[in-house]
Z-matrix of the N, CA and C atoms (Angstrom, degrees):
N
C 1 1.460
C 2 1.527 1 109.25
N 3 1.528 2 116.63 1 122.51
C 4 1.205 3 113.46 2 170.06
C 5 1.726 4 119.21 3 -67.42
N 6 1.238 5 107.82 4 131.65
C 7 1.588 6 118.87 5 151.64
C 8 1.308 7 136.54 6 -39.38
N 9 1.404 8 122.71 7 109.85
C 10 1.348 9 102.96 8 -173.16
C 11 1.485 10 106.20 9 -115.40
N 12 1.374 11 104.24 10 156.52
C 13 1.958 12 127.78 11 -173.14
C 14 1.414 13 101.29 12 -135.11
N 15 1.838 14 99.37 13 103.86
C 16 1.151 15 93.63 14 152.42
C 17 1.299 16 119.17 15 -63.54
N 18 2.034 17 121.52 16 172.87
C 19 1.156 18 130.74 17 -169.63
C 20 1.500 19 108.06 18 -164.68
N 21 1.510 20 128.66 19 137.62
C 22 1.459 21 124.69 20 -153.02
C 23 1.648 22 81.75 21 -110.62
N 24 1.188 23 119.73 22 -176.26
C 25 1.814 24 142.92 23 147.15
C 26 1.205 25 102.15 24 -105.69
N 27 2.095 26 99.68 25 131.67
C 28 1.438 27 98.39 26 -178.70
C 29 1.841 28 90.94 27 -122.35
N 30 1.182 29 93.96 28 146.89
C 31 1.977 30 92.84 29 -148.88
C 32 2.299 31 90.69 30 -104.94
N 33 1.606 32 113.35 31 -15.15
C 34 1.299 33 117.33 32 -171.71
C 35 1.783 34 105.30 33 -110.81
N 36 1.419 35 113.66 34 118.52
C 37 1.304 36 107.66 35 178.04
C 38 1.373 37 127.06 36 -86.16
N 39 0.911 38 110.96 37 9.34
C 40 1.687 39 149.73 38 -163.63
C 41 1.672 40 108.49 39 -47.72
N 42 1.443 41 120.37 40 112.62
C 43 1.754 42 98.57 41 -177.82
C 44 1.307 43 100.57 42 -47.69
N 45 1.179 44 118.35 43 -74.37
C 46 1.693 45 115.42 44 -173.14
C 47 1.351 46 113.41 45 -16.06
N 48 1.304 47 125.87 46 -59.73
C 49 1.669 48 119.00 47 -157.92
C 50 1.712 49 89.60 48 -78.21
N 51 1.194 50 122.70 49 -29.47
C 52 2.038 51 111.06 50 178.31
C 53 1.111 52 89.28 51 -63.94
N 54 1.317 53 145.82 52 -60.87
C 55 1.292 54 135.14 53 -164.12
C 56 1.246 55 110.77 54 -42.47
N 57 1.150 56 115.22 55 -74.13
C 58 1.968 57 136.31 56 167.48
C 59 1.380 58 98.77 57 -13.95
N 60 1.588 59 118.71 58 -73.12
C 61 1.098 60 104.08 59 -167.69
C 62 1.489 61 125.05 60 -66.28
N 63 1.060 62 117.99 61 -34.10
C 64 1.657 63 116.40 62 -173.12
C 65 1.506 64 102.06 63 -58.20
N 66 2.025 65 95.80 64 -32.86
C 67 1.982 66 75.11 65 -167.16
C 68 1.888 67 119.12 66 -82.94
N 69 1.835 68 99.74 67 -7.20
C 70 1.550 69 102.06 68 152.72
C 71 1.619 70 125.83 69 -72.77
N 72 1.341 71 105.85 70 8.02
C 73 1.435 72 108.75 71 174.79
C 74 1.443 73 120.61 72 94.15
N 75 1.854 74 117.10 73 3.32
C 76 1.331 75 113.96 74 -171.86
C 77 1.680 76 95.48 75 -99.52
N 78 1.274 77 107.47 76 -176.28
C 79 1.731 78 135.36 77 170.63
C 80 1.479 79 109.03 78 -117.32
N 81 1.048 80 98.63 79 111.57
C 82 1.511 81 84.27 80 168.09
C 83 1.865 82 111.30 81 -100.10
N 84 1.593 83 101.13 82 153.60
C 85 1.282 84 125.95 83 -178.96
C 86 1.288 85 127.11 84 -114.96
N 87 1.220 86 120.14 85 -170.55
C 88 1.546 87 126.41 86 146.00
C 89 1.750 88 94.17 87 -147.46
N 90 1.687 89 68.00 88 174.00
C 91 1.957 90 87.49 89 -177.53
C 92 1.348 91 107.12 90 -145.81
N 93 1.465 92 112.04 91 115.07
C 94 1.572 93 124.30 92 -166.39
C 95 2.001 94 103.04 93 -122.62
N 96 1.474 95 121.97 94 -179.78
C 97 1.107 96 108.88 95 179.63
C 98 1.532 97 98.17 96 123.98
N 99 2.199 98 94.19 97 -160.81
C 100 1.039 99 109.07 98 -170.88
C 101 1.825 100 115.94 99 -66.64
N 102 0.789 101 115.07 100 138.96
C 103 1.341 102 103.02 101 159.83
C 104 1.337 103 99.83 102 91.94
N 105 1.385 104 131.31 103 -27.33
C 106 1.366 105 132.11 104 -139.90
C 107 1.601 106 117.97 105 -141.84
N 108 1.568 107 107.36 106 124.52
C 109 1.436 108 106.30 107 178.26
C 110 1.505 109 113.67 108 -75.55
N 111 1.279 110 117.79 109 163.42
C 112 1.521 111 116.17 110 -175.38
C 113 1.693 112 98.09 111 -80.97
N 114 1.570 113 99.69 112 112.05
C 115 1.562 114 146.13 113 174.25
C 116 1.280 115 103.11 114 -67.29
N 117 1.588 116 137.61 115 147.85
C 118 1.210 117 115.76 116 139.29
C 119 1.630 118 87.38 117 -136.64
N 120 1.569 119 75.15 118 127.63
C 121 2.341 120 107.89 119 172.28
C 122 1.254 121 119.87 120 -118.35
N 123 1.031 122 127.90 121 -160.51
C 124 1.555 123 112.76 122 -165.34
C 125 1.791 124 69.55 123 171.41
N 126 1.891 125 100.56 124 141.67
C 127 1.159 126 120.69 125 -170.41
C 128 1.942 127 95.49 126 -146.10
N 129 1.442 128 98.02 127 155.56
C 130 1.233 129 105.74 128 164.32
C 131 1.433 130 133.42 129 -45.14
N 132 0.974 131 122.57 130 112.73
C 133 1.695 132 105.09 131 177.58
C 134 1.621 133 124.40 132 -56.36
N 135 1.324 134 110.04 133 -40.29
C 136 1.566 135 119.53 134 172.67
C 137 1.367 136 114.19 135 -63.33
N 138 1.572 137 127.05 136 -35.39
C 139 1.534 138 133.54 137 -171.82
C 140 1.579 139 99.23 138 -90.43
N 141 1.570 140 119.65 139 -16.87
C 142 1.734 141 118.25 140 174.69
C 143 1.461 142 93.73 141 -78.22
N 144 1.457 143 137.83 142 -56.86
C 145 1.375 144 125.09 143 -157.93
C 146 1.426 145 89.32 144 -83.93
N 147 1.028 146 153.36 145 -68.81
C 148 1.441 147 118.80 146 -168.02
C 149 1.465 148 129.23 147 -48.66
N 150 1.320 149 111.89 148 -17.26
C 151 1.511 150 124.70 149 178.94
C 152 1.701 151 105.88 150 -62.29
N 153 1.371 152 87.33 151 -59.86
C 154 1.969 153 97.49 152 -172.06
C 155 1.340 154 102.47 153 -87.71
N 156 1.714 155 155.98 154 18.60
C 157 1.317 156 137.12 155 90.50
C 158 1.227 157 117.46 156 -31.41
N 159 1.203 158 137.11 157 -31.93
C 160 1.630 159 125.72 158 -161.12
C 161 1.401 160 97.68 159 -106.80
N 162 1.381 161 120.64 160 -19.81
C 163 1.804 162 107.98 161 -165.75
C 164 1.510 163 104.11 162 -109.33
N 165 2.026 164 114.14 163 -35.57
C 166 1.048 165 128.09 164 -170.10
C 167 1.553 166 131.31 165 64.76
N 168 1.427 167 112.23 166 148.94
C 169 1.709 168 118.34 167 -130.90
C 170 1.801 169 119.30 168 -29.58
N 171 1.796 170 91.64 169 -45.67
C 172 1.276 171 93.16 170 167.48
C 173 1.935 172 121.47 171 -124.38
N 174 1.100 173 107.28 172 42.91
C 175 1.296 174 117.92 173 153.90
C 176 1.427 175 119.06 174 -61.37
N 177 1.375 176 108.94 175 149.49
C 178 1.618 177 146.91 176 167.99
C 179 1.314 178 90.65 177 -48.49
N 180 1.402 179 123.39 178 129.98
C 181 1.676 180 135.91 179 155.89
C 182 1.853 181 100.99 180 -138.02
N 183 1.475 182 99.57 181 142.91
C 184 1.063 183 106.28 182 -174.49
C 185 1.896 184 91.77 183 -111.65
N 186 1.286 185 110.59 184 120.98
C 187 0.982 186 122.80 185 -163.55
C 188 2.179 187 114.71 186 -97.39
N 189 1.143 188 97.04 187 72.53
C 190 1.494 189 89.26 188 -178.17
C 191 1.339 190 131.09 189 -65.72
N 192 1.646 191 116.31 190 94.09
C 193 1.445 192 127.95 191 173.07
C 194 1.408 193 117.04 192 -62.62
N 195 1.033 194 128.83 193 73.61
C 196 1.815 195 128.55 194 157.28
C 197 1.664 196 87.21 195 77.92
N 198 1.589 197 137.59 196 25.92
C 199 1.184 198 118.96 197 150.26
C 200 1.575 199 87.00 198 137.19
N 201 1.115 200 117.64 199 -14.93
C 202 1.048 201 114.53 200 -165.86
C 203 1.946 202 118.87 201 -87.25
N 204 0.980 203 166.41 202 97.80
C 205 1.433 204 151.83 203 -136.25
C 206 1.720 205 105.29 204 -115.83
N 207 1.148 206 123.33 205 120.09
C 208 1.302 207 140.85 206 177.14
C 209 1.367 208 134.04 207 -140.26
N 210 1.606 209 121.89 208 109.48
C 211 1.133 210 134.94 209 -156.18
C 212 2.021 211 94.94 210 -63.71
N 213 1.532 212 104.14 211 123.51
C 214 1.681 213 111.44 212 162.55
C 215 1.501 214 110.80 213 -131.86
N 216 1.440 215 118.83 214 166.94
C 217 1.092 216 111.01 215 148.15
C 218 1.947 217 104.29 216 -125.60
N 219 1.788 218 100.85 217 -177.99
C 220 1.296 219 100.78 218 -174.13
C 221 1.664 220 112.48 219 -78.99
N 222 1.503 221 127.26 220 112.29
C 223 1.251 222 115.02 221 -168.98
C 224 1.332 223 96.60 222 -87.44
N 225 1.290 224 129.84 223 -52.83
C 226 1.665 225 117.44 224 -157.59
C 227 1.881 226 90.33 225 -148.10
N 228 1.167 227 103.49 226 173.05
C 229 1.616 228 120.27 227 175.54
C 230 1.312 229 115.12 228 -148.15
N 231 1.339 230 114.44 229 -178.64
C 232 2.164 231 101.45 230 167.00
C 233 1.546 232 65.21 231 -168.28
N 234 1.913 233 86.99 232 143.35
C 235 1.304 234 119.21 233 -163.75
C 236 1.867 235 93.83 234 -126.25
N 237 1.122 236 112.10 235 138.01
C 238 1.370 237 128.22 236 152.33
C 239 1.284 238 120.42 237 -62.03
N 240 1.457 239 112.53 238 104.61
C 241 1.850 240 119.53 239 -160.05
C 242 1.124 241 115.93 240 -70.22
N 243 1.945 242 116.39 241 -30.64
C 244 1.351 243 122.58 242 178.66
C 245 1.863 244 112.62 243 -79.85
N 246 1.403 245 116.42 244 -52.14
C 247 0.677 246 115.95 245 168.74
C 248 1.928 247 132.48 246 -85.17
N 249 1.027 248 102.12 247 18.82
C 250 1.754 249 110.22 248 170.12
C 251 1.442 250 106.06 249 43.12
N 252 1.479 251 110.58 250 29.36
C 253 2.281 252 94.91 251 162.04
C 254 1.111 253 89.67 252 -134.09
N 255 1.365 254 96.67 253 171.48
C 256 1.538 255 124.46 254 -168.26
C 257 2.091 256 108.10 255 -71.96
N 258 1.267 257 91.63 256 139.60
C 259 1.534 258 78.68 257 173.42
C 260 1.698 259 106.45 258 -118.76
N 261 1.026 260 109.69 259 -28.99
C 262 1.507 261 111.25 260 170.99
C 263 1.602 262 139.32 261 -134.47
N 264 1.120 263 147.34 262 120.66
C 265 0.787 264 128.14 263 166.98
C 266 1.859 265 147.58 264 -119.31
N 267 1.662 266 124.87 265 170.17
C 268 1.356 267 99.30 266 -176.46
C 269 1.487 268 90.87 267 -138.12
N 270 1.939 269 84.98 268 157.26
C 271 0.765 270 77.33 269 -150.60
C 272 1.991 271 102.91 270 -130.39
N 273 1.558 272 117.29 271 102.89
C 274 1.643 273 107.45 272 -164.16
C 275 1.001 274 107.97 273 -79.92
N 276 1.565 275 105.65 274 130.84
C 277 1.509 276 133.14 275 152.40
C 278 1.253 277 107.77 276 -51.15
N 279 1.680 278 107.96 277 123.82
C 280 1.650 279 102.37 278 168.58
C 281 1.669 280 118.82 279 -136.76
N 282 1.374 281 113.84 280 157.06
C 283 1.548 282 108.69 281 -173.82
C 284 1.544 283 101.62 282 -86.67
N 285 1.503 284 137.36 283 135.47
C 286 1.102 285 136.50 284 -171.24
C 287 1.616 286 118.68 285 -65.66
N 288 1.266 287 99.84 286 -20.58
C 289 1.570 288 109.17 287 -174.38
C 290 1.481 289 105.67 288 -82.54
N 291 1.335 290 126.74 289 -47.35
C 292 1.441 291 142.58 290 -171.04
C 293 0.954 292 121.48 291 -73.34
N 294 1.739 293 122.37 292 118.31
C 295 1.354 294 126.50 293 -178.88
C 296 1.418 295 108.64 294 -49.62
N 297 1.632 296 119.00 295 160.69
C 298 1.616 297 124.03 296 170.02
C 299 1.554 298 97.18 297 -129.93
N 300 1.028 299 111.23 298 166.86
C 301 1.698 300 109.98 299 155.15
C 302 1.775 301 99.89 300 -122.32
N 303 1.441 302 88.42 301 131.82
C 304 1.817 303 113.18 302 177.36
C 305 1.584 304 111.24 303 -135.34
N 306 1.361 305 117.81 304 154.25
C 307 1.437 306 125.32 305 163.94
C 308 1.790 307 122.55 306 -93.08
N 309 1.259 308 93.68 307 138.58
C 310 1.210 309 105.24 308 -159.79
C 311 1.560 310 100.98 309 -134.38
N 312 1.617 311 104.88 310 121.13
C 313 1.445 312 105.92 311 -168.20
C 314 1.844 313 102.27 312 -83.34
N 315 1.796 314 96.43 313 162.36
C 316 1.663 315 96.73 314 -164.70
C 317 1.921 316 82.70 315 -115.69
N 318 1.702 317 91.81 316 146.50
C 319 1.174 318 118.16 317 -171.18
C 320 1.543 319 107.88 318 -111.73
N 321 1.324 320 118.35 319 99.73
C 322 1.441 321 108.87 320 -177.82
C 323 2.125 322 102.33 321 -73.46
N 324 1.523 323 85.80 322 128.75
C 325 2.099 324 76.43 323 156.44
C 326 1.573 325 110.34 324 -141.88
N 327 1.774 326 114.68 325 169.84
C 328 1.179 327 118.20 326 -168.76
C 329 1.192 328 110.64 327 109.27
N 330 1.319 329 115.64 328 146.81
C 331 1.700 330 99.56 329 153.99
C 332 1.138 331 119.28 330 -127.30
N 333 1.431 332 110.55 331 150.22
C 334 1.745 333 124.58 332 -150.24
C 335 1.201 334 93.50 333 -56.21
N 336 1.391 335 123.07 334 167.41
C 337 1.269 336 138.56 335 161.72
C 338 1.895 337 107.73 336 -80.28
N 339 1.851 338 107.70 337 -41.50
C 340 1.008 339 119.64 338 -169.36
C 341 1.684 340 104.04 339 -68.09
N 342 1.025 341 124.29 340 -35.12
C 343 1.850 342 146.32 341 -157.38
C 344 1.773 343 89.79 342 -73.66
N 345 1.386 344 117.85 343 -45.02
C 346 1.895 345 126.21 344 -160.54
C 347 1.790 346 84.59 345 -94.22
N 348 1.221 347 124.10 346 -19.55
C 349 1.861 348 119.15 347 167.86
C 350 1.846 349 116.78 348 -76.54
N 351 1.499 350 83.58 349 -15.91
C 352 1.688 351 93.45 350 -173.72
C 353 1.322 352 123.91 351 107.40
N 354 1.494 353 105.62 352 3.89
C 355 1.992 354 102.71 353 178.39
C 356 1.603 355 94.88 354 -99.22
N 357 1.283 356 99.65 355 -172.91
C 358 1.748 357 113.03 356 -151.24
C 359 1.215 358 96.47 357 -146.43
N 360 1.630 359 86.72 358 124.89
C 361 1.868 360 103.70 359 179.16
C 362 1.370 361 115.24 360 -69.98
N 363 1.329 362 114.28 361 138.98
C 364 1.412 363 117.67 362 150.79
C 365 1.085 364 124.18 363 -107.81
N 366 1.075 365 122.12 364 162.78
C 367 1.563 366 131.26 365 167.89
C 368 1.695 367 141.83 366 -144.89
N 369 1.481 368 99.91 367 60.50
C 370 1.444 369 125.85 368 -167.48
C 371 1.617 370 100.69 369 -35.48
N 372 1.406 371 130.20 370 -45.86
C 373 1.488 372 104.06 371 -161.45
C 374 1.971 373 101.58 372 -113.92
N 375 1.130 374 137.76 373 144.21
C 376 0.925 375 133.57 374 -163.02
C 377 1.538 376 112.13 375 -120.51
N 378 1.806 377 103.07 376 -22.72
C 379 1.552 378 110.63 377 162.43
C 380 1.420 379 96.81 378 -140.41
N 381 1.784 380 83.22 379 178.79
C 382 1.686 381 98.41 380 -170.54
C 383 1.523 382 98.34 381 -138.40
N 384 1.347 383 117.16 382 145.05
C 385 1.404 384 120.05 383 168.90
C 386 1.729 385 105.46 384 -75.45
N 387 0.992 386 147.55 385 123.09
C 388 1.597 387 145.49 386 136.33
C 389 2.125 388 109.99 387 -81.50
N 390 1.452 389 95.10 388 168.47
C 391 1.120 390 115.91 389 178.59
C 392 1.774 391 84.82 390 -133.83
N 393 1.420 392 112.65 391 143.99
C 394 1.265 393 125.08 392 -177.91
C 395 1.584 394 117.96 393 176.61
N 396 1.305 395 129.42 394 168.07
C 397 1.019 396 122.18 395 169.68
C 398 1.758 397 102.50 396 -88.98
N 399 1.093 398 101.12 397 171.25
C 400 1.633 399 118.25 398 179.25
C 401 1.147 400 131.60 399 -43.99
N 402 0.973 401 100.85 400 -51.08
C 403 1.720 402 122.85 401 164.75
C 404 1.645 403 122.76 402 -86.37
N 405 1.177 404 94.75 403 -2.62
C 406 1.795 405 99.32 404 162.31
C 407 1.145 406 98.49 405 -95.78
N 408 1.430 407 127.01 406 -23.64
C 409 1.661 408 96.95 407 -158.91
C 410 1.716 409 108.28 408 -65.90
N 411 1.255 410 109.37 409 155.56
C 412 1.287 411 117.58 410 179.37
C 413 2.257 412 118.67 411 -93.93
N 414 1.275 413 107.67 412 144.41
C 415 1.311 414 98.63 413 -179.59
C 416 1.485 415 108.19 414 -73.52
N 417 1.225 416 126.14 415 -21.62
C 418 1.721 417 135.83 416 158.16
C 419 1.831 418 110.34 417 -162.23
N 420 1.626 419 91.88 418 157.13
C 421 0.979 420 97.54 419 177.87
C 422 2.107 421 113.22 420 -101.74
N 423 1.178 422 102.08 421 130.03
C 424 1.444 423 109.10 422 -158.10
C 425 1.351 424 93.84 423 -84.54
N 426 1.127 425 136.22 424 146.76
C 427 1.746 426 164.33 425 -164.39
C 428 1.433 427 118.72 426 -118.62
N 429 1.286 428 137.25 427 81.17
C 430 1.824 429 106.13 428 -163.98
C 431 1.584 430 83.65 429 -98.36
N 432 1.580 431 115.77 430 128.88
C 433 1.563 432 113.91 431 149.96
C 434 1.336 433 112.44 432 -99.46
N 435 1.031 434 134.44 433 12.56
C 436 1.429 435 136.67 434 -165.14
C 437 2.256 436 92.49 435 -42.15
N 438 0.959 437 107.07 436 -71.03
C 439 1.480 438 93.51 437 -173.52
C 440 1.584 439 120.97 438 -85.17
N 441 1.303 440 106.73 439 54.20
C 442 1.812 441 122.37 440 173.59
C 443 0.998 442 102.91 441 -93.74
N 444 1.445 443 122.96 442 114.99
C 445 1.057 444 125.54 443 -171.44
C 446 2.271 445 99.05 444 -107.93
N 447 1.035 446 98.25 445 168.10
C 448 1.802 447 108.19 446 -172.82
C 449 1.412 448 75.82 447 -64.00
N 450 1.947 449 78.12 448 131.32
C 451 1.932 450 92.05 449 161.08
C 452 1.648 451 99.48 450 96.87
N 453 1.082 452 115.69 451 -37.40
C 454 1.588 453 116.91 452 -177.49
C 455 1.543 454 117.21 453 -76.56
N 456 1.222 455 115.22 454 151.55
C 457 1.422 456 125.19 455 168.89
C 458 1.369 457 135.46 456 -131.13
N 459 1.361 458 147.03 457 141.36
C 460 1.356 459 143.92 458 -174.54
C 461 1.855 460 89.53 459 -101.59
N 462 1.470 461 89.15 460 137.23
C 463 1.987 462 101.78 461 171.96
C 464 1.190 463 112.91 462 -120.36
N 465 1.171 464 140.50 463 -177.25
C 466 1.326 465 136.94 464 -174.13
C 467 1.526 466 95.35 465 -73.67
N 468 1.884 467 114.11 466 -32.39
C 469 1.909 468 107.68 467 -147.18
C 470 1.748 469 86.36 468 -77.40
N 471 1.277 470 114.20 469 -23.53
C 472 1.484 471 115.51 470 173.32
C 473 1.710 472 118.80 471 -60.44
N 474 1.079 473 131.17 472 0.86
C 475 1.329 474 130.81 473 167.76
C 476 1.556 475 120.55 474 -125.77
N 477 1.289 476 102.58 475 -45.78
C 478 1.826 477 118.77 476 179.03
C 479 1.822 478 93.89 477 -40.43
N 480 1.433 479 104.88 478 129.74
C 481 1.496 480 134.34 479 152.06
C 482 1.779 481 83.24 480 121.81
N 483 1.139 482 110.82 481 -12.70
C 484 1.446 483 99.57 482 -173.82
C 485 1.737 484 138.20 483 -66.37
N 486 1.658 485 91.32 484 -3.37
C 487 1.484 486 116.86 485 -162.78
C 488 1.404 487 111.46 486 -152.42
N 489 1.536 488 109.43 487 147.21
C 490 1.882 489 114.53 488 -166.33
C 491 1.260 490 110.02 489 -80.82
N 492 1.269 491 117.21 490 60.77
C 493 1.690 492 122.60 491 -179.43
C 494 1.924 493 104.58 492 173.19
N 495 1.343 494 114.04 493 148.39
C 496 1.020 495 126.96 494 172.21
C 497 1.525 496 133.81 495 -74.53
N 498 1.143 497 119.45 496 125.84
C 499 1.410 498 125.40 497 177.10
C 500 1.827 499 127.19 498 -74.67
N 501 0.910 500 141.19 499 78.68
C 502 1.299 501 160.96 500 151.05
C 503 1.568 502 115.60 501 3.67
N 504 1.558 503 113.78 502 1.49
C 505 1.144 504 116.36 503 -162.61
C 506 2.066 505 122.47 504 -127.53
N 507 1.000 506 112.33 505 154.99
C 508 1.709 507 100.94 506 -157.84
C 509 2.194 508 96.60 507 -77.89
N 510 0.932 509 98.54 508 141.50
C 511 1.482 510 112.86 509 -174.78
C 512 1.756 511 121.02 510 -46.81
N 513 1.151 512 99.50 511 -24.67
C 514 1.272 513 111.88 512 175.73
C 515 1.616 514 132.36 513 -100.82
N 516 1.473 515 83.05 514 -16.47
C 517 1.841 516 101.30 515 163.35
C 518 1.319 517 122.59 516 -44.62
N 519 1.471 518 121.88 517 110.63
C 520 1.409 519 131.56 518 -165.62
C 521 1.928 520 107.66 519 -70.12
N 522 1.078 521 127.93 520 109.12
C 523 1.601 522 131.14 521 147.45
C 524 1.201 523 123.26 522 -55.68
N 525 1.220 524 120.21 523 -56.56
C 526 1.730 525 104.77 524 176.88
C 527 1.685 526 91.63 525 -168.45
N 528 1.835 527 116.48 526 145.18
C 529 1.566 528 120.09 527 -179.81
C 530 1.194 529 82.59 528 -117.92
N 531 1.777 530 109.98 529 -158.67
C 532 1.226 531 128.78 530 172.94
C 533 1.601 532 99.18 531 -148.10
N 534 1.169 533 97.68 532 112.98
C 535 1.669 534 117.78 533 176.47
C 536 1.304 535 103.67 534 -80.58
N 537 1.601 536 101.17 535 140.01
C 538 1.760 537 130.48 536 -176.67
C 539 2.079 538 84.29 537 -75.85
N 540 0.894 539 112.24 538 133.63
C 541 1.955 540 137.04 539 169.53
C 542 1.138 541 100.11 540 -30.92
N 543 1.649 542 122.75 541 -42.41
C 544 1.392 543 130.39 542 -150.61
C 545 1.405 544 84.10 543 -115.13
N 546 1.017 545 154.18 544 119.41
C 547 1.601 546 156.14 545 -170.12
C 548 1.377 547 74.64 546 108.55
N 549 1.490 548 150.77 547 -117.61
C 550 1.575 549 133.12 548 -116.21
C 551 1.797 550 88.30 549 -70.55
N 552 0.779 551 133.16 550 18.83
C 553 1.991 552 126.47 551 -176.46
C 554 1.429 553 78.70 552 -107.81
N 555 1.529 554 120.97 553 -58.90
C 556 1.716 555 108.88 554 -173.38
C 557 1.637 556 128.66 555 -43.30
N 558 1.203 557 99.26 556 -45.55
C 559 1.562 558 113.59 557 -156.75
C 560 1.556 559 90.35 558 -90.80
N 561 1.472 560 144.17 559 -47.12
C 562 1.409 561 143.48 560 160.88
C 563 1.497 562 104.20 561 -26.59
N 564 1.371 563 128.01 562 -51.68
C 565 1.635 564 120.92 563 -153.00
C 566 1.531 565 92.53 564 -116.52
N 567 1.341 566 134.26 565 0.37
C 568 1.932 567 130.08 566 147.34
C 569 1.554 568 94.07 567 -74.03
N 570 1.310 569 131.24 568 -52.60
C 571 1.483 570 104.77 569 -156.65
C 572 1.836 571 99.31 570 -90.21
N 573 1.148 572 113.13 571 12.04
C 574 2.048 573 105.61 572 172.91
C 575 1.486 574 94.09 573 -81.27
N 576 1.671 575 114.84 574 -42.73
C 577 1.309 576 110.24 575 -139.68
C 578 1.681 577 83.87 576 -94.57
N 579 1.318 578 131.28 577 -24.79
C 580 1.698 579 103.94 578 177.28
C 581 1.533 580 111.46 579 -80.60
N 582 1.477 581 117.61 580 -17.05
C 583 1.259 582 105.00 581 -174.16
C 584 1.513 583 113.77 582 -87.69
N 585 1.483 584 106.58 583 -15.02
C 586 1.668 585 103.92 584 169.76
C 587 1.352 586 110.08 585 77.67
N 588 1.684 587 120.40 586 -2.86
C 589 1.488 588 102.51 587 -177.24
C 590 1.315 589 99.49 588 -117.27
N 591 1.139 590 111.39 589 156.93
C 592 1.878 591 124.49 590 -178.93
C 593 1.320 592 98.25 591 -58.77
N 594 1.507 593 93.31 592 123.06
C 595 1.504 594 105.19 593 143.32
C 596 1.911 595 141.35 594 -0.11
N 597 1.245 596 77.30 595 -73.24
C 598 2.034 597 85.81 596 169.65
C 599 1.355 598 100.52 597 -88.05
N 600 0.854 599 113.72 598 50.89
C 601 2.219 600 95.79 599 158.85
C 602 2.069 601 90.26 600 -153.64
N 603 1.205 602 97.80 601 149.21
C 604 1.464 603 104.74 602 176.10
C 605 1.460 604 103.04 603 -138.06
N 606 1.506 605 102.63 604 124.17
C 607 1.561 606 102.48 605 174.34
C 608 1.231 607 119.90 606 -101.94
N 609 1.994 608 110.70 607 131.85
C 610 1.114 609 132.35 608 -170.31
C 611 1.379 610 126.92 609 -114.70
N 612 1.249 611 135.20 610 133.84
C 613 1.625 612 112.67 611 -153.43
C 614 1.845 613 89.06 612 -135.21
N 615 0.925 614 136.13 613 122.51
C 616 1.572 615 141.03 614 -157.14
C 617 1.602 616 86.65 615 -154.50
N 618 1.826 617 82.30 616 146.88
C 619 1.805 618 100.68 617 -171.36
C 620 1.263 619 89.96 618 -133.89
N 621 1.496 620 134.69 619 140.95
C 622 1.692 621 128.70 620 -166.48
C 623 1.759 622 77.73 621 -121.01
N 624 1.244 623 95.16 622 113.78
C 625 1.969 624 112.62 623 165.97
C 626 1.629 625 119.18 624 -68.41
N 627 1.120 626 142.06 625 111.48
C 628 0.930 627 138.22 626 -173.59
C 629 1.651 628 97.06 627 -93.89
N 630 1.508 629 107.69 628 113.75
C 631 1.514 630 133.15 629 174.37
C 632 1.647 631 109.15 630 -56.44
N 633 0.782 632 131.83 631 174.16
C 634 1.501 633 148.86 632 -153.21
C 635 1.843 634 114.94 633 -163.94
C-alpha cells in the first residue's frame, strides 16, 4: 500500500513566508518531474516523517496536492547542520512503469570473519547509483561480509545480478576489504600527518540551501 502525503501550494517565495512556515511546523518543497511542472508545496513536517517511516528513504509516496494524487519519490533534501531538521524538500514525480536512476545507500551486515582475526573493515563506497523502476528501488542495499576474510574484498561484479534493477557502477569498484592491523595503523598515521590536523577534530564544511 502506498503512503500518502498530503501537500498544500505555496503561491509567496518570500524568505519570510519559508520562515513562517517551518515555524508552523511545515517543510516546504517543490515537485518537478513526470507529468509535472516545478510546483512549490510545503507539507507538514510531522505527516513527512511519519510518511518516510512508513514508505522509506526511497519509497513510492503518493503525494496528495489539494485533491490532486501523484506518484513521487524523495529525490534530494537540505538539512539545517546546526539544528539537524530538514529545511527543504524535492520532490520527483515518477511514472511507475519507467526506470529512474537514484542513490541508494549500501548497508554492510555480518561480522567479518577477517575483523574477529583482527583486520579492519573498510568501506570505500557508502552509496550506489541503480537504474530501476520505482518500486524496485530499494531503501538500502544490504552487504553480508560475514565470511571476509583479511586480504579479501567485496566488488560491485561480486553482487550485480543479485537484485531487480541495475547497478551504475564499474565492476571492479571495491565495497568493503578487510585490512591486515598493520596496513590500517599505516594509512591512519599517513593521512594525520598529511592533513596536519589533530586527530580529535574533523573538518566539516556544510552550505544550508534555501528551498524555493
Amino acid at each position: 500500500m502506498v503512503a500518502i502525503l498530503d501537500a498544500k501550494r505555496r503561491n509567496n517565495k518570500q524568505h519570510s513566508e519559508l520562515q513562517q512556515l517551518r515555524r508552523n511546523g511545515n517543510i516546504p518543497a517543490v515537485v518537478y518531474g513526470y507529468k509535472s511542472e516545478n510546483t512549490p508545496v510545503y507539507v507538514s513536517e510531522a505527516d513527512f516523517t511519519r510518511t518516510i517511516r512508513e514508505a522509506g528513504r526511497n519509497g513510492v509516496i503518493s503525494l496528495n496536492l489539494e485533491g490532486q494524487k501523484q506518484n513521487v519519490i524523495l529525490n534530494d533534501y537540505q538539512e539545517d547542520s546546526l539544528k539537524k531538521t530538514i529545511v527543504h524538500l524535492d520532490f520527483l514525480a515518477v511514472d511507475l512503469s519507467s526506470e529512474i536512476e537514484a542513490n541508494v545507500r549500501v548497508e554492510l551486515i555480518g561480522e567479518s570473519s577477517g575483523v574477529k582475526d583482527g583486520g579492519v573493515l573498510q568501506q570505500p563506497i557508502h552509496e550506489l547509483s541503480v537504474t530501476a523502476k520505482p518500486n524496485d528501488i530499494p531503501d538500502a542495499i544490504r552487504v553480508d561480509v560475514s565470511n571476509l576474510q583479511v586480504g579479501e574484498t567485496v566488488s560491485i561484479s561480486d553482487i550485480k545480478g543479485n537484485y531487480p534493477f541495475s547497478i551504475n557502477h564499474e565492476d571492479t569498484e571495491t565495497i568493503a576489504s578487510i585490512l591486515p592491523p598493520r596496513q590500517e595503523e599505516e594509512i591512519s598515521t599517513g593521512e594525520q600527518q598529511e592533513s596536519g590536523m589533530p586527530d580529535n577534530l574533523e573538518g566539516r564544511e556544510t552550505t544550508e540551501t534555501e528551498g524555493e
